[in-house]
N, C-alpha and C positions, 0 to 999 in steps of 0.2 A: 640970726642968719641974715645975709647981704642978700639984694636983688641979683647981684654977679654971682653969687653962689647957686643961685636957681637957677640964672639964665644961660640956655645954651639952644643951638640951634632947633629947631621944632624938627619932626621928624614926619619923612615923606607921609603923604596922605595913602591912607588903602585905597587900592583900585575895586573897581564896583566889585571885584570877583573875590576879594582876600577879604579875611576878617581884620579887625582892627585888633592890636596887641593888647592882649589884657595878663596881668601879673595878679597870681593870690596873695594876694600883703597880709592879712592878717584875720582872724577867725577869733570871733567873742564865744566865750564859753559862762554858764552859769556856774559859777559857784555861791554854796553859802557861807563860807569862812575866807575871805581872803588872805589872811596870815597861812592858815592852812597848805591852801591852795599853792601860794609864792613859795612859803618851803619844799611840798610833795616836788613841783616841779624844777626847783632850784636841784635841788634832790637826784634830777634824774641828768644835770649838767646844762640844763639850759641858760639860754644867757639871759640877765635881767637887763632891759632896752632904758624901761623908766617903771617907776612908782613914784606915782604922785598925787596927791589929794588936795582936794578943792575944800575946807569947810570940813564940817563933819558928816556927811552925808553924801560925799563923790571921792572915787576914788579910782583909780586907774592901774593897771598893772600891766605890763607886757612883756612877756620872756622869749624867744626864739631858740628851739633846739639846735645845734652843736650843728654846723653844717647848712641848715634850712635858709631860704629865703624870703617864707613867709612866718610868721609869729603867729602865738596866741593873744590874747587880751583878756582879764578880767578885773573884775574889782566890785564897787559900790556904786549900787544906781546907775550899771551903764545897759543893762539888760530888762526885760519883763521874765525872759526865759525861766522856767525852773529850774534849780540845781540839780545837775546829772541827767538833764534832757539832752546834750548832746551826744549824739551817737554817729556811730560810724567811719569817725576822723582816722584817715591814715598818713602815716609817718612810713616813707621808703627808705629802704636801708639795703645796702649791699648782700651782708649776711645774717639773714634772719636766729640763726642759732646763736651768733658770737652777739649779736645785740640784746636776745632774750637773755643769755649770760649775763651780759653787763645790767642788765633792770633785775636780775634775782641777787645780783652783789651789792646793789643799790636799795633792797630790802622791798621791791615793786612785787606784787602780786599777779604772774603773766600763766598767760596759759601754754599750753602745750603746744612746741608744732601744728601745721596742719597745714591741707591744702586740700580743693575740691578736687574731684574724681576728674571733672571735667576741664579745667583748667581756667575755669573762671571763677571768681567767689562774689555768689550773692546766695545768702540765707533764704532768701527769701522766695526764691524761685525751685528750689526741691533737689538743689545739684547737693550730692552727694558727698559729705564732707569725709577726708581720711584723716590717720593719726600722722603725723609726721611730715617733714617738708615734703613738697613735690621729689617723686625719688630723681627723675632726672634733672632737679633743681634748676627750672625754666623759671625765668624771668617775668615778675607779675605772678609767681602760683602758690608760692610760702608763704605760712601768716601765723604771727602770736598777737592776741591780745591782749590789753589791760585797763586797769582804770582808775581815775584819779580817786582823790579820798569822798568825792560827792556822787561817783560812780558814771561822770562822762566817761564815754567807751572811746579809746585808740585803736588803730589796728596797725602792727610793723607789717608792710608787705615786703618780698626780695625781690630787690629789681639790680639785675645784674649788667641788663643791657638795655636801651632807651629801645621802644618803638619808633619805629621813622617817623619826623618831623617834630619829636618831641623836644622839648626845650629843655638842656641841659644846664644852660648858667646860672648857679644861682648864688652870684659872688656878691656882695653886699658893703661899699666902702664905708671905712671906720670914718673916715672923712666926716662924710654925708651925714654917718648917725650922729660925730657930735656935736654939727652944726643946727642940726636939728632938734637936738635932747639936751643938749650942754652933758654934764657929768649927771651918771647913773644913781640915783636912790632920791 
């Protein structure tokens, strides 16, 4: 990659009262097979960014699901983590039914519908979870889960419509990635 491929005008400074822009680019997950892992999620249509290894002993993988702006990562030697100690990661999707559809055609292991009573979902706090999407299908309240073959936990939430001030672009030019990656594998 050239210096002119990187350089572009710097972008205004936050005033004392804004936060400074930050993007989720990428999230490391433990696995312990990464052959495994690369196909489960190849599997589910995501894109491969790069694999690539250093030696026998480093190795890298990164895939970004169909849509997302931010990627996963794993591989060899880039974690301490345990495998399957990630939990919680959610994936938003327009329609929670049509998407569990697509991961049961895909041969994923998902659970059922659901949504809390309350219209918030946290396990953890005692809100009462029902069977089946939110009936008035609200935005933020549907949820299926699943999990890789190491057992990190996903969760599809349906988000139909952005809360205000929520950042909707998350376009990503092919440019940039192959200036960056050169060609995939």
């Amino acid at each position: 990659m050239t210096d002119a491929m990187l350089q572009s005008k710097p972008p205004a400074r936050a005033s004392a009262t804004s936060p400074t822009s930050m993007n989720l680019e990428l999230l490391v997950i433990p696995v312990s097979d990464v052959d495994q892992a690369r196909k489960f999620y190849e599997s589910l249509g995501w894109h491969l960014d790069i694999d690539n290894a250093t030696g026998d002993d480093y190795r890298i993988v990164q895939l970004t699901p169909a849509g997302s702006g931010g990627s996963i990562m794993f591989g060899e030697n880039i974690t301490t983590a345990a495998p399957g100690s990630a939990q919680g990661m959610h994936l938003v999707v327009p329609d929670v039914l049509a998407a569990r559809d697509d991961l049961v055609r895909r041969g994923v292991k998902v659970s059922e519908p659901f949504h809390d009573v309350g219209g918030i979902f946290h396990h953890s706090n005692g809100v009462e979870i029902a069977k089946g999407p939110n009936p008035d299908r609200k935005s933020y309240a549907s949820y299926v889960t699943f999990e890789d073959p190491d057992g990190n936990g996903w969760t599809l939430q349906e988000v139909t419509a952005r809360l205000p001030g929520a950042r909707t672009d998350t376009s990503f030019t092919e440019q940039l990635h192959q200036a960056v990656w050169g060609s995939v594998g």
